[in-house]
PQR file with spaces between the fields and no chain letter, atoms N, CA, C, O and H, PARSE charges and radii, in Angstrom:
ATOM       1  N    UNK     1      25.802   19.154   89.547 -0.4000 1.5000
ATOM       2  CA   UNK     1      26.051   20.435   90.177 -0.0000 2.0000
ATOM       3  C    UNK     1      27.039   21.232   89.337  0.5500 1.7000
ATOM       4  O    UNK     1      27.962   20.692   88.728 -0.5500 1.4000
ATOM       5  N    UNK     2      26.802   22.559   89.332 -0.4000 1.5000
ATOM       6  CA   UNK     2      27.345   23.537   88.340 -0.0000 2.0000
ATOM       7  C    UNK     2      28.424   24.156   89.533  0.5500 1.7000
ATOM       8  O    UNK     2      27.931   24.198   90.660 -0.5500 1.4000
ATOM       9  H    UNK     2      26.052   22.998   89.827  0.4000 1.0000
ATOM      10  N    UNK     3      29.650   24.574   89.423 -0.4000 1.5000
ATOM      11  CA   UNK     3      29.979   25.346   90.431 -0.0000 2.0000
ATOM      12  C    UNK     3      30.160   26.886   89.419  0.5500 1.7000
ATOM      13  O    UNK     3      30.507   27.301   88.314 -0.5500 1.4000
ATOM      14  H    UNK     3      30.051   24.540   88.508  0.4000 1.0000
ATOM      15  N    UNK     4      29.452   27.435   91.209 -0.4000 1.5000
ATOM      16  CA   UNK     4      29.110   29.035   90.187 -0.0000 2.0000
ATOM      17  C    UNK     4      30.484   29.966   90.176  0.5500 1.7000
ATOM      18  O    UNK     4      31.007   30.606   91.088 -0.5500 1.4000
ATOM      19  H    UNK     4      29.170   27.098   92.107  0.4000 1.0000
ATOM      20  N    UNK     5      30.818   29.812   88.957 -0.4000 1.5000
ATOM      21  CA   UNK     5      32.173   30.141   88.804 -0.0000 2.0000
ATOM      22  C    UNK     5      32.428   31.095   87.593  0.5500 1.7000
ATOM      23  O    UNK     5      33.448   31.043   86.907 -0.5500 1.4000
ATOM      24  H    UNK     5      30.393   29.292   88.216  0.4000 1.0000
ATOM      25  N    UNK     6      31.058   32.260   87.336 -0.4000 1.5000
ATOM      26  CA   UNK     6      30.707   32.627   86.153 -0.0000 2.0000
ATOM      27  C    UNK     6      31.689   34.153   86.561  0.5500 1.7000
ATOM      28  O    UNK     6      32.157   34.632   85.528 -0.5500 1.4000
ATOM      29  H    UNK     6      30.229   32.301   87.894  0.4000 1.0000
ATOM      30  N    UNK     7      32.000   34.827   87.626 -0.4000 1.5000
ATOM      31  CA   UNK     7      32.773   35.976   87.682 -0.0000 2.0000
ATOM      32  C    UNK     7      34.004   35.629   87.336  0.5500 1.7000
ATOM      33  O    UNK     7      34.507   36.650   86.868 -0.5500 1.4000
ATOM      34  H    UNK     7      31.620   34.438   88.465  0.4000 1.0000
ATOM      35  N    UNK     8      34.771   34.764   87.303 -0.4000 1.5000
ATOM      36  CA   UNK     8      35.599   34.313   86.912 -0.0000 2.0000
ATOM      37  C    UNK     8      35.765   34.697   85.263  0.5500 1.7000
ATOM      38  O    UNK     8      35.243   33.897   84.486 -0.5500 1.4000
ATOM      39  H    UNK     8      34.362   33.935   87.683  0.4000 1.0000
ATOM      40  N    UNK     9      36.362   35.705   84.772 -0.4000 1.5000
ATOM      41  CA   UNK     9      36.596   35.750   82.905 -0.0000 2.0000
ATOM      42  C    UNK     9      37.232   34.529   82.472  0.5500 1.7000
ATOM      43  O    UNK     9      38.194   34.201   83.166 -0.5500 1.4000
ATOM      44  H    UNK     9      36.786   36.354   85.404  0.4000 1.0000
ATOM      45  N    UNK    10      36.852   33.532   81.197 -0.4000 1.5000
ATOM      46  CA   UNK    10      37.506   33.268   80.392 -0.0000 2.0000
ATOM      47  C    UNK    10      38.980   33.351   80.162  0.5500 1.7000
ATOM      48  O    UNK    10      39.768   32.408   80.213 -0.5500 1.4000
ATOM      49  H    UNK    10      36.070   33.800   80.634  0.4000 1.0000
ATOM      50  N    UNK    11      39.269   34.688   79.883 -0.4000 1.5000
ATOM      51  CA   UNK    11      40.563   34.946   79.497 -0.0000 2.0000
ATOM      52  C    UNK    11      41.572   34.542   80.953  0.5500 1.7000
ATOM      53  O    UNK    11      42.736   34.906   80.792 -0.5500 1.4000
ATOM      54  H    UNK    11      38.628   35.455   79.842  0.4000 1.0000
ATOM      55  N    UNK    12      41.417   34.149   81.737 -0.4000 1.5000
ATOM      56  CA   UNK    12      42.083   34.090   82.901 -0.0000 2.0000
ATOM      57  C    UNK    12      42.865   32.613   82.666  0.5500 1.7000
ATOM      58  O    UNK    12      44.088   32.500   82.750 -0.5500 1.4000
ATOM      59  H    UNK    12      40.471   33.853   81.868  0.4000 1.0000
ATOM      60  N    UNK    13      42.033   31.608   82.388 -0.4000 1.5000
ATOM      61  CA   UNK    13      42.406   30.533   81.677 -0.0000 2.0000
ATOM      62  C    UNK    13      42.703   29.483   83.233  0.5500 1.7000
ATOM      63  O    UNK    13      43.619   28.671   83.368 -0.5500 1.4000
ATOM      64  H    UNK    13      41.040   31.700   82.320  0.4000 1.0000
ATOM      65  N    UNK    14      41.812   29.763   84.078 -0.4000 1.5000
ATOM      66  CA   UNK    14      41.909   29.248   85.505 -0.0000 2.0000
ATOM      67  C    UNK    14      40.809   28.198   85.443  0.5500 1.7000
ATOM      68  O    UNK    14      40.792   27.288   86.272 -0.5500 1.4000
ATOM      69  H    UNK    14      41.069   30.423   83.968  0.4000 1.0000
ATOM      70  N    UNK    15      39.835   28.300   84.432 -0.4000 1.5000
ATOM      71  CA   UNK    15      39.345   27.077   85.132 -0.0000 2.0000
ATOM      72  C    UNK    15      39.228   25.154   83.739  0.5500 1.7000
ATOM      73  O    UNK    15      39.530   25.106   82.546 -0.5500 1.4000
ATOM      74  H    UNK    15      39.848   29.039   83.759  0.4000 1.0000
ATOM      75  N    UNK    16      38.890   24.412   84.316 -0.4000 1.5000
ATOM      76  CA   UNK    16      38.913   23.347   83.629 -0.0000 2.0000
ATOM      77  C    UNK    16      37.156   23.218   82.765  0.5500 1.7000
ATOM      78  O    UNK    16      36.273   24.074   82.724 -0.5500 1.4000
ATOM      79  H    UNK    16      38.644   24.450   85.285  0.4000 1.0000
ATOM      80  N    UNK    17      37.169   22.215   82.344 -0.4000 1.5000
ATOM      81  CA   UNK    17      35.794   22.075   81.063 -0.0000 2.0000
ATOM      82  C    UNK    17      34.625   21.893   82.382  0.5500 1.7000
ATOM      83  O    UNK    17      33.520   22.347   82.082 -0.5500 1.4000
ATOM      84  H    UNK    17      37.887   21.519   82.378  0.4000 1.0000
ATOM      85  N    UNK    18      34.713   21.362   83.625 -0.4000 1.5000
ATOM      86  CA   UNK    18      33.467   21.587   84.039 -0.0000 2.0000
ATOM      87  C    UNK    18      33.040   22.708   84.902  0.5500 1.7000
ATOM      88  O    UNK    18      32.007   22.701   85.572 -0.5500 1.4000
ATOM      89  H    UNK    18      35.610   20.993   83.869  0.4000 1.0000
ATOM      90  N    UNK    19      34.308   24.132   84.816 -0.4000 1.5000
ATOM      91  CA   UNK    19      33.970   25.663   85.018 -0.0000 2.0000
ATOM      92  C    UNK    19      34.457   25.352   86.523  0.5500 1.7000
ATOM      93  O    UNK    19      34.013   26.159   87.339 -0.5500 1.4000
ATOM      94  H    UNK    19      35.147   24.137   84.272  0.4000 1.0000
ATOM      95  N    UNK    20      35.287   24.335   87.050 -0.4000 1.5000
ATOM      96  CA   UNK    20      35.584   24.554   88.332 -0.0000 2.0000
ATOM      97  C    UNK    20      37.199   25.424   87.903  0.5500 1.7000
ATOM      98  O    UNK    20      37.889   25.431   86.883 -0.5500 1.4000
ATOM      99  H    UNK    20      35.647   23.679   86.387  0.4000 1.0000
ATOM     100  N    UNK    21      37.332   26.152   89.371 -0.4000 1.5000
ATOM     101  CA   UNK    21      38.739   26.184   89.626 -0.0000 2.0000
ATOM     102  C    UNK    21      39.827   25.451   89.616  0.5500 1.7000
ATOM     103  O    UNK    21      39.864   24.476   90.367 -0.5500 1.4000
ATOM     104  H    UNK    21      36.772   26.146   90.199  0.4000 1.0000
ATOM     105  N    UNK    22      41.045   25.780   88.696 -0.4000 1.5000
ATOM     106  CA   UNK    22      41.789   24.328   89.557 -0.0000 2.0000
ATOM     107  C    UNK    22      43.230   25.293   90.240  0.5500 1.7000
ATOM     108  O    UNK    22      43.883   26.175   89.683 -0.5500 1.4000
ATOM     109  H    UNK    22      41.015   26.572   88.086  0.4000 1.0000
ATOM     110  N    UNK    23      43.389   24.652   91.774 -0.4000 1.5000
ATOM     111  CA   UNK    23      44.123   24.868   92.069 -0.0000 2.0000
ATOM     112  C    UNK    23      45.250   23.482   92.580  0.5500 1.7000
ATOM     113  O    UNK    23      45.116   22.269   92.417 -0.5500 1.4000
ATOM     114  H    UNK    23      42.859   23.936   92.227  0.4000 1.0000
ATOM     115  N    UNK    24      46.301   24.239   93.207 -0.4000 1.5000
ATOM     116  CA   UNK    24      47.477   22.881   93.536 -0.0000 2.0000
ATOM     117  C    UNK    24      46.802   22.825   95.107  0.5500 1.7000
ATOM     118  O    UNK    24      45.763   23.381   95.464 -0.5500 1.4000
ATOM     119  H    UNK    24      46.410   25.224   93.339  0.4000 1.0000
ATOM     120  N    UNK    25      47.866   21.840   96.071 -0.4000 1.5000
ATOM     121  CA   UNK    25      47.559   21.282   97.240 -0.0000 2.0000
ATOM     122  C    UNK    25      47.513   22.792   98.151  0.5500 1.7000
ATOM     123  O    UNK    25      46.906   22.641   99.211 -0.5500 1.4000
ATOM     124  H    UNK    25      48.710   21.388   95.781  0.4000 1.0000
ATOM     125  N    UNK    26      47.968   24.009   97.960 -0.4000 1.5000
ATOM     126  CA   UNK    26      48.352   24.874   98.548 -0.0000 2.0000
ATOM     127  C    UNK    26      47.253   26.311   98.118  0.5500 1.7000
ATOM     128  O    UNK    26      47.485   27.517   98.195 -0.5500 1.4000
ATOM     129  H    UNK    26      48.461   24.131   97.099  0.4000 1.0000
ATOM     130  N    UNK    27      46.175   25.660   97.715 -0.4000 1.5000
ATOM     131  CA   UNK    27      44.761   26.548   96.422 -0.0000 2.0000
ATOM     132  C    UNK    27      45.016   27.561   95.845  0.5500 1.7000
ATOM     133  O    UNK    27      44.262   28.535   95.847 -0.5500 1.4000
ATOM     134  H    UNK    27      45.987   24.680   97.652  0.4000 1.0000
ATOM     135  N    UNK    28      46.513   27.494   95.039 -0.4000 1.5000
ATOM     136  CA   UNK    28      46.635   28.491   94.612 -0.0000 2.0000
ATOM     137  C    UNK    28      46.680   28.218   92.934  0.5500 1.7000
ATOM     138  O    UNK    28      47.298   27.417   92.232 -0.5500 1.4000
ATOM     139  H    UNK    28      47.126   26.703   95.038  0.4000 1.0000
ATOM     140  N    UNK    29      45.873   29.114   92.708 -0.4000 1.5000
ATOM     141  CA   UNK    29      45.539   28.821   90.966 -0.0000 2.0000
ATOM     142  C    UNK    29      47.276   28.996   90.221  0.5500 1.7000
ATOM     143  O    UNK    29      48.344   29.097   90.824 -0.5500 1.4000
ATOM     144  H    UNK    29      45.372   29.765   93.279  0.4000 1.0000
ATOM     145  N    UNK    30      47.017   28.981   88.749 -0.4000 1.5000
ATOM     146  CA   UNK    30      48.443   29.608   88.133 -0.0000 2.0000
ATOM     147  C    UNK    30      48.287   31.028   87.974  0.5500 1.7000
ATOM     148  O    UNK    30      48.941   31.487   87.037 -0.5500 1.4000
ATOM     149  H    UNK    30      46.149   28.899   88.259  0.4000 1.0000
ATOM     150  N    UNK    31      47.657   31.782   88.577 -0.4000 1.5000
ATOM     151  CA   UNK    31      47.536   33.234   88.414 -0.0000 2.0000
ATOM     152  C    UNK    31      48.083   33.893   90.037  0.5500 1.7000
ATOM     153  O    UNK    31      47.339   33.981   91.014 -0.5500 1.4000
ATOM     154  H    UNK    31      47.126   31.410   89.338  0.4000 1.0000
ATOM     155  N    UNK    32      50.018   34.436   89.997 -0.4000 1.5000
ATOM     156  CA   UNK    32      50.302   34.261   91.126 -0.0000 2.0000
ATOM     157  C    UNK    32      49.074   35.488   91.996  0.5500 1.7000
ATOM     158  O    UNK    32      48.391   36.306   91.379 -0.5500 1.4000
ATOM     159  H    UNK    32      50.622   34.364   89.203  0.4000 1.0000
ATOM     160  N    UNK    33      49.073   35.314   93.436 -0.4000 1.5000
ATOM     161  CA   UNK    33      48.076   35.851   94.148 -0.0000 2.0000
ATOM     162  C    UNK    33      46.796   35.560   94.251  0.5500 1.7000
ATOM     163  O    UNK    33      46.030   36.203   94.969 -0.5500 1.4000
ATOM     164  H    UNK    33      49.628   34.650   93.937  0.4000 1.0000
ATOM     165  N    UNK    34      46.501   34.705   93.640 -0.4000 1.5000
ATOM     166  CA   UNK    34      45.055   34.305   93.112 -0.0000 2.0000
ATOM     167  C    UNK    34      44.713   32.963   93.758  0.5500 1.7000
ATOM     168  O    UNK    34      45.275   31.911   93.451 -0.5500 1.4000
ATOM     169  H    UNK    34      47.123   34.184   93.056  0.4000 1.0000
ATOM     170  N    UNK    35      43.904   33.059   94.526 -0.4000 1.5000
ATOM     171  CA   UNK    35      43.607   31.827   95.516 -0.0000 2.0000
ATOM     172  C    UNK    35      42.060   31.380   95.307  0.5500 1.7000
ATOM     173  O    UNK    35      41.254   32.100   94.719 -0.5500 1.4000
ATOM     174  H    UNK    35      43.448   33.914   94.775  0.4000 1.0000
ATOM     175  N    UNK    36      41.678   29.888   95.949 -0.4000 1.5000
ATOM     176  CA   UNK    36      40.575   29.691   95.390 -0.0000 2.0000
ATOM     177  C    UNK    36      40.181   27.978   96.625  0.5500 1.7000
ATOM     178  O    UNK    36      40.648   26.844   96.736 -0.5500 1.4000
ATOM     179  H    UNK    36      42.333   29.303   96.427  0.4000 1.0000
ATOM     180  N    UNK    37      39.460   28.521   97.055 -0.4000 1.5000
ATOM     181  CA   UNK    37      38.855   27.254   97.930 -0.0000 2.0000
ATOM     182  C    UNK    37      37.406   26.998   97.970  0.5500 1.7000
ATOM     183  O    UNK    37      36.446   27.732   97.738 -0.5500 1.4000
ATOM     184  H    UNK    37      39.081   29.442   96.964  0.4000 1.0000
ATOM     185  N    UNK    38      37.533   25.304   98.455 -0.4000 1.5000
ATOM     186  CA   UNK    38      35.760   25.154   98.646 -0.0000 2.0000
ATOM     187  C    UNK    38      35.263   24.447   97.024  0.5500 1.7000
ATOM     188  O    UNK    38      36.017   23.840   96.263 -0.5500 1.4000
ATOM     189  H    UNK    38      38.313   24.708   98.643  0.4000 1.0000
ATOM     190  N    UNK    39      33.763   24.746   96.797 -0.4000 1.5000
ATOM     191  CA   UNK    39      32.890   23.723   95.542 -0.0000 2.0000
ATOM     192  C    UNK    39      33.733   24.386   94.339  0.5500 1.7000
ATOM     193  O    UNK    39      34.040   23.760   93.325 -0.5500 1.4000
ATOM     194  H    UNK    39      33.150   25.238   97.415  0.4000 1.0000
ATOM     195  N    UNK    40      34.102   25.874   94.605 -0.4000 1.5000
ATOM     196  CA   UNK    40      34.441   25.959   93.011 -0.0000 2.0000
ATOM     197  C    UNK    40      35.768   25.637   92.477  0.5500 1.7000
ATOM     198  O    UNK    40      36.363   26.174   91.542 -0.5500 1.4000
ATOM     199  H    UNK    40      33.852   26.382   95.429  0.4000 1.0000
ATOM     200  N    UNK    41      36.200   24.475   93.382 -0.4000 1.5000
ATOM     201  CA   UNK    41      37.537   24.042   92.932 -0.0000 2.0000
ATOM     202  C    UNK    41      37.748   22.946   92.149  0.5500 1.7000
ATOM     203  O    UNK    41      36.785   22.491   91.533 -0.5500 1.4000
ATOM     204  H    UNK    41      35.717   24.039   94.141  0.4000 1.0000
ATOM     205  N    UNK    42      38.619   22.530   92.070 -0.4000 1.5000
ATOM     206  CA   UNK    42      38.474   20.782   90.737 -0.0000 2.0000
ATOM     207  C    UNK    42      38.797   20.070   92.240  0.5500 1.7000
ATOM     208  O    UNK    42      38.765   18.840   92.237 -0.5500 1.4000
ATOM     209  H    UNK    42      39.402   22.900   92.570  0.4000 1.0000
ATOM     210  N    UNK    43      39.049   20.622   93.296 -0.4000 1.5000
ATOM     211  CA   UNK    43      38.760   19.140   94.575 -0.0000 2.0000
ATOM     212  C    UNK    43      37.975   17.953   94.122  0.5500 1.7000
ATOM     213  O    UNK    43      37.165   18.135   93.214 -0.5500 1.4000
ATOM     214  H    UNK    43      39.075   21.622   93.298  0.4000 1.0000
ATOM     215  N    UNK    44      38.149   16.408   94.790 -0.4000 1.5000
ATOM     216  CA   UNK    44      37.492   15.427   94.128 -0.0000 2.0000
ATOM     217  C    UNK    44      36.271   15.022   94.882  0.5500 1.7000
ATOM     218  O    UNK    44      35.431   14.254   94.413 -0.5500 1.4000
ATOM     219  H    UNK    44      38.807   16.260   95.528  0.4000 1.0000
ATOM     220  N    UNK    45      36.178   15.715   96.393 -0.4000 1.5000
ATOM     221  CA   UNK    45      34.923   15.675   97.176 -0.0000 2.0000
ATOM     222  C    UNK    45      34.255   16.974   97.467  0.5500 1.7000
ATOM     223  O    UNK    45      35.093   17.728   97.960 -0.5500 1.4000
ATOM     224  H    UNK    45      36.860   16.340   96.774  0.4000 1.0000
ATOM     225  N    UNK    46      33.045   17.564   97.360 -0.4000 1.5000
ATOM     226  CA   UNK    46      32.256   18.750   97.431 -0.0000 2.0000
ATOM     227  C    UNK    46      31.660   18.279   98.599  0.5500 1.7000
ATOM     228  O    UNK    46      30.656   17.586   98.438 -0.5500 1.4000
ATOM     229  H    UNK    46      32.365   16.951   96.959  0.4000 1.0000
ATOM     230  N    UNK    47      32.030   18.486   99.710 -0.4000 1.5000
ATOM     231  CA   UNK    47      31.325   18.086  100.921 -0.0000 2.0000
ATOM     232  C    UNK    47      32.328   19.566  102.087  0.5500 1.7000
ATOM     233  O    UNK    47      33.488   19.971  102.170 -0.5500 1.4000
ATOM     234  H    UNK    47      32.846   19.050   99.841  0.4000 1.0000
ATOM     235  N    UNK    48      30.855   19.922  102.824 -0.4000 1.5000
ATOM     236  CA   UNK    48      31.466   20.902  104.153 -0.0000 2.0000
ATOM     237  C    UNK    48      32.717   21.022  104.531  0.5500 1.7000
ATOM     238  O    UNK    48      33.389   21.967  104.120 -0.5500 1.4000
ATOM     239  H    UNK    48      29.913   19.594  102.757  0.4000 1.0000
ATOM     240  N    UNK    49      33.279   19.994  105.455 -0.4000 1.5000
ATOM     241  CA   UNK    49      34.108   19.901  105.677 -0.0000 2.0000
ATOM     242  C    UNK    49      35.313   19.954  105.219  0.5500 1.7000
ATOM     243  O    UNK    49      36.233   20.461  105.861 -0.5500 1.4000
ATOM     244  H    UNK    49      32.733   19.225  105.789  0.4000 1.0000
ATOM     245  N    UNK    50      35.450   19.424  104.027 -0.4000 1.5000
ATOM     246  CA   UNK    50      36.501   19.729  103.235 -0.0000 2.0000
ATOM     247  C    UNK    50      36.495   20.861  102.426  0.5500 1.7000
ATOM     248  O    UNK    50      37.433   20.857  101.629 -0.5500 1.4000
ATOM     249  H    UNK    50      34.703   19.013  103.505  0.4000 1.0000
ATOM     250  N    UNK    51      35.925   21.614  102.371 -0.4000 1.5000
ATOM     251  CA   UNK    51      35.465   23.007  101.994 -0.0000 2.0000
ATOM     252  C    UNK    51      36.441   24.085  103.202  0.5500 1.7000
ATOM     253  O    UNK    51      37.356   24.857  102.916 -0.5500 1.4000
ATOM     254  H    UNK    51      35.163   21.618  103.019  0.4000 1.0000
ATOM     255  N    UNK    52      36.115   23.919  103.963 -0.4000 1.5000
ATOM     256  CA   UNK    52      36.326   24.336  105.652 -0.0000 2.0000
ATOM     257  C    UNK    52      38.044   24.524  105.920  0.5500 1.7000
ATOM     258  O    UNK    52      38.740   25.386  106.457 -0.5500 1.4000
ATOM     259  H    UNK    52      35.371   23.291  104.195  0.4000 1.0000
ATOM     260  N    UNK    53      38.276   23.324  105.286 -0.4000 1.5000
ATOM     261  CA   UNK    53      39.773   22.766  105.197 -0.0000 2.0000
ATOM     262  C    UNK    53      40.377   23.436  104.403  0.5500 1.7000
ATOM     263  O    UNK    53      41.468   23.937  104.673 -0.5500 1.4000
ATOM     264  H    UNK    53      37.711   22.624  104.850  0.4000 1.0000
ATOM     265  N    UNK    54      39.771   23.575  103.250 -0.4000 1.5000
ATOM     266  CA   UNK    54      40.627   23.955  102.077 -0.0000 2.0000
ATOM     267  C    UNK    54      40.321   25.692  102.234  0.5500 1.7000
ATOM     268  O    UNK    54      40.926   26.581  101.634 -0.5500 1.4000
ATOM     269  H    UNK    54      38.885   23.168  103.030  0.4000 1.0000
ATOM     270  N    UNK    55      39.480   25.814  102.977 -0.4000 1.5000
ATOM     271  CA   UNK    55      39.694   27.459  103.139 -0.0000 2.0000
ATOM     272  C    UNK    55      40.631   27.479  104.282  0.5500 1.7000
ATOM     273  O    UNK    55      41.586   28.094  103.808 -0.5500 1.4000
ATOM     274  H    UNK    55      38.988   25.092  103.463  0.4000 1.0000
ATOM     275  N    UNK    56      40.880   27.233  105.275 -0.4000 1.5000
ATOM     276  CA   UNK    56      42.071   27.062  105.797 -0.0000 2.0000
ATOM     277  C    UNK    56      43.416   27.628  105.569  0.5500 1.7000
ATOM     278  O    UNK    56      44.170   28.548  105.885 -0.5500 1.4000
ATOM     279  H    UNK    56      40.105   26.733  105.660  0.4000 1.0000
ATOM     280  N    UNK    57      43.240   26.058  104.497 -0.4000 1.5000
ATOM     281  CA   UNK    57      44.694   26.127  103.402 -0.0000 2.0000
ATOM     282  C    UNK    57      45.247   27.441  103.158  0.5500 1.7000
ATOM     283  O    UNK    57      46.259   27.991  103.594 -0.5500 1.4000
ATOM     284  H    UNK    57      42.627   25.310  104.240  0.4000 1.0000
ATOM     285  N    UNK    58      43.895   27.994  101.962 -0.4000 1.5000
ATOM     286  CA   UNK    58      44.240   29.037  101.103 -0.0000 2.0000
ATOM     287  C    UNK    58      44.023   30.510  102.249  0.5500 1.7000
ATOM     288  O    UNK    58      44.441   31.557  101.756 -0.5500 1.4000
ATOM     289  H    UNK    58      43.074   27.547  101.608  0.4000 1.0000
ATOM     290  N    UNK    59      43.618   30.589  103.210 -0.4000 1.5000
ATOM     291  CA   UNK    59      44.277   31.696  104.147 -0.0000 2.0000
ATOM     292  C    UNK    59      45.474   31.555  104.386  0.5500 1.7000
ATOM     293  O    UNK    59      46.374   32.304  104.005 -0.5500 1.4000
ATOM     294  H    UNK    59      43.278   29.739  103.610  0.4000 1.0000
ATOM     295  N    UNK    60      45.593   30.450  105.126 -0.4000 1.5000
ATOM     296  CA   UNK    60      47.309   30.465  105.116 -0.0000 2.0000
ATOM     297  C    UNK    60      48.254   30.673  104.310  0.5500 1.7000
ATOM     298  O    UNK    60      49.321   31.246  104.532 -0.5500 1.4000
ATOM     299  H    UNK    60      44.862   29.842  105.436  0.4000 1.0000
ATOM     300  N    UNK    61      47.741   30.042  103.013 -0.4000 1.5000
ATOM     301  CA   UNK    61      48.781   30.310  102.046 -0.0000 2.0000
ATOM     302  C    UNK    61      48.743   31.958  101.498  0.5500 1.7000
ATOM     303  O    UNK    61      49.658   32.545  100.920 -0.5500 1.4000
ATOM     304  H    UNK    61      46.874   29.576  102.832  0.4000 1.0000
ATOM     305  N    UNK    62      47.571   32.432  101.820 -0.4000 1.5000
ATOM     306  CA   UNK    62      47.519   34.166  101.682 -0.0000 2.0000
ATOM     307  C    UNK    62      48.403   34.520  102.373  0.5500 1.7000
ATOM     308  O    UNK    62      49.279   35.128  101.759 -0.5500 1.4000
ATOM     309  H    UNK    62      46.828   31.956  102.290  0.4000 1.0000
ATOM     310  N    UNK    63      48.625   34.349  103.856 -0.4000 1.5000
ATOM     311  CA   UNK    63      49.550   35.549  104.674 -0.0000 2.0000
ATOM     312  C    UNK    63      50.794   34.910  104.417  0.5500 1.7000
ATOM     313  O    UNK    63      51.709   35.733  104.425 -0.5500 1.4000
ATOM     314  H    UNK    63      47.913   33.854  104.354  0.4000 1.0000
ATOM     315  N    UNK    64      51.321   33.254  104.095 -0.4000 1.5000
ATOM     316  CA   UNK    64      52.800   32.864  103.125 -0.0000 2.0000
ATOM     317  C    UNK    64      52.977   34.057  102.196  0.5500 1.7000
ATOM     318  O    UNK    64      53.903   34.865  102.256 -0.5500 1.4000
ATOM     319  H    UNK    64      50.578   32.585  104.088  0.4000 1.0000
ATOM     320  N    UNK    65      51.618   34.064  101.027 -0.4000 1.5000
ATOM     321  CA   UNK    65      52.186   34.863  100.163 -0.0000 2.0000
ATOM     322  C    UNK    65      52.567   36.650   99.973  0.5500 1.7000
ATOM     323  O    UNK    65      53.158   37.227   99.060 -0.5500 1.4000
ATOM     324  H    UNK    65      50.866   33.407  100.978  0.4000 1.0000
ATOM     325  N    UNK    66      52.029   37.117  101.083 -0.4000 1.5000
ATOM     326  CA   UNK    66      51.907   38.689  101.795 -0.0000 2.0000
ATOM     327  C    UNK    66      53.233   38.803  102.409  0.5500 1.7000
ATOM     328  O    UNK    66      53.938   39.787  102.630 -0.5500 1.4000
ATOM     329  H    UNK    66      51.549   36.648  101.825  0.4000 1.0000
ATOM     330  N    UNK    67      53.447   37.174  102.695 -0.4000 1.5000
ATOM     331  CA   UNK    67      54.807   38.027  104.061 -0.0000 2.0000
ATOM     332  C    UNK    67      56.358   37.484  102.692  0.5500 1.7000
ATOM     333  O    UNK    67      57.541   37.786  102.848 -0.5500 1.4000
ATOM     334  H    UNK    67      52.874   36.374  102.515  0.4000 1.0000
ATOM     335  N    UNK    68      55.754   36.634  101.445 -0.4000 1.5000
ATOM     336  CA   UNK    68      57.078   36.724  100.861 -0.0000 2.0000
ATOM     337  C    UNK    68      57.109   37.970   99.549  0.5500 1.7000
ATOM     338  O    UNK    68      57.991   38.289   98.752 -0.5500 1.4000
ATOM     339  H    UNK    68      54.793   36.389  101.317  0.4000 1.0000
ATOM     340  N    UNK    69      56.254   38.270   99.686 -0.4000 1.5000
ATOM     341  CA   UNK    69      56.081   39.208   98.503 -0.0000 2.0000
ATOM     342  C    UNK    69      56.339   40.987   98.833  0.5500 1.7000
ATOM     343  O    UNK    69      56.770   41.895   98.123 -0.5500 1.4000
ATOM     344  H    UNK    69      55.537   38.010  100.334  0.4000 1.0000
ATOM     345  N    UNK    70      55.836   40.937  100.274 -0.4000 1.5000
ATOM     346  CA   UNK    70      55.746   42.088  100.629 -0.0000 2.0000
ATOM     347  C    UNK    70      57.264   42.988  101.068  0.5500 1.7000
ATOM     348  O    UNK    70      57.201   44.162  101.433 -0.5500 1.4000
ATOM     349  H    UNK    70      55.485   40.200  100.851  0.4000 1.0000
């Protein structure tokens, strides 16, 4: 499985050799504001549920990062 991760530019330097995302426990890439959940991540299971979860995560960690930035 390919994760389709082709809008993503190059120059961003976000993803690893098999074109996934990688983010930390909190899905936030090294590009601050830049969030990323679900298949196109370097997660180690591609299954629903944990997809589900990890979008979760990275909402939450959106309105963390809105209410410290803002």
């Amino acid at each position: 499985m390919k994760p389709n991760t082709e809008f993503v530019p190059d120059e961003w330097n976000i993803k690893n050799s098999y074109g996934e995302i990688v983010v930390n426990k909190l899905c936030e890439t090294n590009i601050p504001g830049l969030f990323a959940a679900g298949d196109v991540t370097d997660i180690p299971y591609k299954q629903i549920g944990i997809a589900v979860g990890q979008g979760i995560i990275a909402a939450l960690s959106v309105v963390n990062y809105i209410n410290r930035n803002l």
